[in-house]
C-alpha positions as CSV (number, residue, x, y, z in Angstrom):
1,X,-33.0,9.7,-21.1
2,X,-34.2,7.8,-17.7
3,X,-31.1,5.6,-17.6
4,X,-30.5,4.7,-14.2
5,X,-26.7,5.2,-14.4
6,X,-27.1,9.0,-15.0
7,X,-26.9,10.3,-11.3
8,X,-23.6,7.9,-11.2
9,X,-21.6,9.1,-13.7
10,X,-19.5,11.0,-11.3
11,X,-18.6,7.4,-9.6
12,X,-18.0,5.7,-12.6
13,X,-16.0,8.6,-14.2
14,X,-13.5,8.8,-11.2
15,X,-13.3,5.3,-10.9
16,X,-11.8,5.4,-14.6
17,X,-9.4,8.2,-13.4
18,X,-8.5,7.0,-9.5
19,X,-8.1,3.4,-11.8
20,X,-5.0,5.1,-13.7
21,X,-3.7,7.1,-10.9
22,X,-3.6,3.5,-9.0
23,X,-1.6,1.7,-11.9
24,X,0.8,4.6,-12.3
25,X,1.4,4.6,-8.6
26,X,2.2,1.3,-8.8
27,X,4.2,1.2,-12.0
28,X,6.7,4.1,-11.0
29,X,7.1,3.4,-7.3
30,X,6.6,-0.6,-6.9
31,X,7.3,-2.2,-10.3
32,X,9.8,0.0,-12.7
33,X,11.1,2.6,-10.2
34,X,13.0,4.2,-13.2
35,X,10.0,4.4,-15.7
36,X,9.8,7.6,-17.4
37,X,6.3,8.0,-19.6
38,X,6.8,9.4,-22.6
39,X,6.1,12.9,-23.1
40,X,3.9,12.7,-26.3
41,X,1.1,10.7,-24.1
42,X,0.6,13.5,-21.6
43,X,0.8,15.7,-24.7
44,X,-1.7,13.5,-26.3
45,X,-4.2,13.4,-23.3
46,X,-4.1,16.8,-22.5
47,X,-5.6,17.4,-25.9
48,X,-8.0,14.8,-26.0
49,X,-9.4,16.2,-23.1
50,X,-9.1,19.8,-24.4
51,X,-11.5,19.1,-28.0
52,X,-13.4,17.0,-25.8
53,X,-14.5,20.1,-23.6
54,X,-14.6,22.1,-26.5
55,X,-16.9,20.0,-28.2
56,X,-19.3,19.6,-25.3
57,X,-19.2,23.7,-25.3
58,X,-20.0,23.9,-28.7
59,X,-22.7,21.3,-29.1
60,X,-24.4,22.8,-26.5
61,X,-23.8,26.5,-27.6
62,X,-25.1,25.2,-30.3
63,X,-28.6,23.9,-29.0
64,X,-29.1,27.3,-27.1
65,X,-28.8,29.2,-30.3
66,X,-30.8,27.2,-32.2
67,X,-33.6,26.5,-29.7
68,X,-33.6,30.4,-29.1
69,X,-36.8,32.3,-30.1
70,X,-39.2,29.3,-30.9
71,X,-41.0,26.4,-29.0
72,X,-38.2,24.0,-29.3
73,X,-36.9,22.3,-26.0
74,X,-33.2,22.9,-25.2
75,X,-31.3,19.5,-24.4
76,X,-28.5,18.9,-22.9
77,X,-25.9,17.3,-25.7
78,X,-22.6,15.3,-25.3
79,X,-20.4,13.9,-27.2
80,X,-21.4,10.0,-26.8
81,X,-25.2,11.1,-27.9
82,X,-23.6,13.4,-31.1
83,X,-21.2,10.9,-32.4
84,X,-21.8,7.6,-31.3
85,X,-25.5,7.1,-31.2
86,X,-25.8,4.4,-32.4
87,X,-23.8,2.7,-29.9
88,X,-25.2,4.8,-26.9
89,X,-28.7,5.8,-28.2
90,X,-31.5,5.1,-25.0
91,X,-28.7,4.0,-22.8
92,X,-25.9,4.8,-20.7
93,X,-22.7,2.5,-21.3
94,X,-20.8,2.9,-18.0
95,X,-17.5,1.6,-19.6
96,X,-17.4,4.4,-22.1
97,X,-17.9,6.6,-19.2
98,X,-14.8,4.9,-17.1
99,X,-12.9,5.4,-20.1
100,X,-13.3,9.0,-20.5
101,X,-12.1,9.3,-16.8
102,X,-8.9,7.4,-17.8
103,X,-8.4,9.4,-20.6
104,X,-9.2,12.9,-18.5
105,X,-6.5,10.9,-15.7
106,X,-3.7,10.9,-18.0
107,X,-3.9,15.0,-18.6
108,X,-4.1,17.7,-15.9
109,X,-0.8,16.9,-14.7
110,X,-2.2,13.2,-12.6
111,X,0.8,11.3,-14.1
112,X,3.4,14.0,-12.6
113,X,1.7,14.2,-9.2
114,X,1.7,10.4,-9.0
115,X,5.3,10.2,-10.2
116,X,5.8,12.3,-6.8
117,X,3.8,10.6,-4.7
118,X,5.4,6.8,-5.7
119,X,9.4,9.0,-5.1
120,X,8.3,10.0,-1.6
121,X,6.6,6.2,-1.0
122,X,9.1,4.3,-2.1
123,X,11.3,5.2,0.3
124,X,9.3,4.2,3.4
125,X,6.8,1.6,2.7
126,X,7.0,-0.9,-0.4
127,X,3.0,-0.8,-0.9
128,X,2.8,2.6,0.2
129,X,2.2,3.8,-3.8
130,X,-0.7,1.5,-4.2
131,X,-2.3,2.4,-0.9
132,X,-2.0,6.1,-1.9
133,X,-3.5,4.9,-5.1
134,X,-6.4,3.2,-3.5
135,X,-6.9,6.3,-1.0
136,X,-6.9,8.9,-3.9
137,X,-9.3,6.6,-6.2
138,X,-11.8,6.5,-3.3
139,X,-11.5,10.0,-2.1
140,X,-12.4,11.4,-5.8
141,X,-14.9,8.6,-6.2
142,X,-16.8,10.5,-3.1
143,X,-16.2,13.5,-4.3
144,X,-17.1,13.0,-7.4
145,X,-20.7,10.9,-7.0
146,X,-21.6,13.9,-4.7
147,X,-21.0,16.4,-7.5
148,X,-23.0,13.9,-10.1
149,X,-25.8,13.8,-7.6
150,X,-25.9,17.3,-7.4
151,X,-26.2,17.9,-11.2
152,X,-28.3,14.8,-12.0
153,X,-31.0,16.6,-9.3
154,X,-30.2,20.0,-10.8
155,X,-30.6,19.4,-14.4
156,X,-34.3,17.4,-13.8
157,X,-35.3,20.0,-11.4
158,X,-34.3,22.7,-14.6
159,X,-36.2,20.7,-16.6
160,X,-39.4,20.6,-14.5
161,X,-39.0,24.2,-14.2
162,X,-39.7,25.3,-17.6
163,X,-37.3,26.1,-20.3
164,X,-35.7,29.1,-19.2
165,X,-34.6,28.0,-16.2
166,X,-33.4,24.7,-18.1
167,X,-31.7,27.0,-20.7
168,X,-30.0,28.6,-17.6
169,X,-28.6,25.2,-16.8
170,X,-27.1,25.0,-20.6
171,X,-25.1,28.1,-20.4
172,X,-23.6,26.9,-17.3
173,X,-22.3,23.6,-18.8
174,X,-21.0,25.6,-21.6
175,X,-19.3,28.2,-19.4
176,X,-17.9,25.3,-17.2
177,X,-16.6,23.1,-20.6
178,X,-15.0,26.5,-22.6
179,X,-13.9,27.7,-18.8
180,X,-11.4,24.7,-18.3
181,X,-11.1,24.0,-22.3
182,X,-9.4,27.5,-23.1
183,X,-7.2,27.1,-19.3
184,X,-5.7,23.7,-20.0
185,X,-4.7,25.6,-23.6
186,X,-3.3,28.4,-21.9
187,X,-1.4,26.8,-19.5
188,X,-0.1,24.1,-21.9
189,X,1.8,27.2,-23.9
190,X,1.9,29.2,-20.5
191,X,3.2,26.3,-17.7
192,X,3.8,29.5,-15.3
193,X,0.2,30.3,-15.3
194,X,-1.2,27.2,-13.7
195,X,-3.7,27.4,-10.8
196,X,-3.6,25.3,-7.9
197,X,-6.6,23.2,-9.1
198,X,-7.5,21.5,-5.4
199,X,-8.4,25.5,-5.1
200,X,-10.0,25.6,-8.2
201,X,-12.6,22.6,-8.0
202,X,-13.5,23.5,-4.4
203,X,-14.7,27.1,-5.9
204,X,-16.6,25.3,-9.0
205,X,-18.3,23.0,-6.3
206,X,-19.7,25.7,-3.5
207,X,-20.7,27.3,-7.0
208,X,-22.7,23.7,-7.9
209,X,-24.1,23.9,-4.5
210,X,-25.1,27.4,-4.4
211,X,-27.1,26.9,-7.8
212,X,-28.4,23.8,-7.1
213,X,-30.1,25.5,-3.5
214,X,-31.3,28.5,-5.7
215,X,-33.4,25.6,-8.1
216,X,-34.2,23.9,-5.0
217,X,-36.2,27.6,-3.8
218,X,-37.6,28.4,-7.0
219,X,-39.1,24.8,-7.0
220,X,-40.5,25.3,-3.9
221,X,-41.9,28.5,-4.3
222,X,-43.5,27.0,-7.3
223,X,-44.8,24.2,-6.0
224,X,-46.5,26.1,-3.1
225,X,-47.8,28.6,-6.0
């Protein structure tokens, strides 16, 4: 909707997840080296996460359908603009955004690879767990605000376009949301089946790239036409 947050929800979103990653690092390898967290929370996360994805899917799904065969511009939907409107409506609250990406931090396994990381610190440098913390935060934050960039530019260019090329864009986000909502369920009944996700993202992001050059030479093309 114009905000001037939107290509920096990528930043803010991993700032919210390198955040918890930071604290956890620090609370299992500095503070309580004996901490255990409970296993219901990563349950609980993991599925937060899981009908959050689904939800994005099917609200957007939802709009294809229902904009399909008549004059009706597809939009992109969330869950923020679905649910809470009347908090979010014409606006962008980044901490609702960080919070997400603390929520998203606590599933995917982030709390087990930190528990790791803060074992193997521990034993050579006392701040070693919160550097690591700090190092990982900024790496995704990078990561992450290039990937937002990339979208934010993808999904005005989609809209400048013309619809199908916007509609395009929506079946994307709902392959993407349904993609990694159905394998978190899998793997949460099926541990043995897990991917290595570094692996995984580096595939979804030369596939970002790769669609985000083919809009960027069919707006050319137009634009000279």
């Amino acid at each position: 909707m114009g905000s001037r947050i939107a290509p920096w929800v990528g930043t803010l979103f991993s700032f919210g997840h390198g955040g918890v990653v930071t604290i956890t690092a620090v609370i299992l390898g500095m503070i309580m080296k004996d901490f255990k967290f409970p296993a219901f929370i990563e349950t609980f996360a993991t599925w937060v996460s899981i009908f959050s994805l689904f939800l994005i899917g099917t609200l957007n799904i939802y709009n294809l359908l229902r904009t399909k065969g008549n004059n009706e511009q597809f939009h992109l939907s969330g869950i923020k603009e679905k649910f809470i409107s009347k908090i979010a409506k014409g606006t962008t609250n980044p901490f609702l955004i960080i919070l997400v990406g603390a929520l998203f931090a606590l599933a995917a396994e982030t709390i087990s690879q930190t528990a790791v990381w803060s074992l193997t610190a521990v034993n050579s440098v006392e701040y070693m767990p919160l550097a690591l913390g700090f190092v990982f935060m900024l790496g995704m934050m990078i990561t992450d605000t290039i990937d937002s960039l990339i979208v934010y530019r993808m999904i005005n260019q989609a809209s400048k376009l013309g619809q199908s090329t916007s509609r395009v864009t929506g079946w994307i986000i709902v392959f993407l949301a349904y993609g990694v909502c159905f394998y978190q369920v899998f793997t949460f009944f099926n541990p043995w089946a897990e991917l290595n996700f570094e692996f995984v993202g580096v595939v979804f992001f030369i596939f970002l790239i790769i669609f985000f050059i083919l809009l960027a030479i069919q707006s050319r093309s137009q634009t000279i036409k």
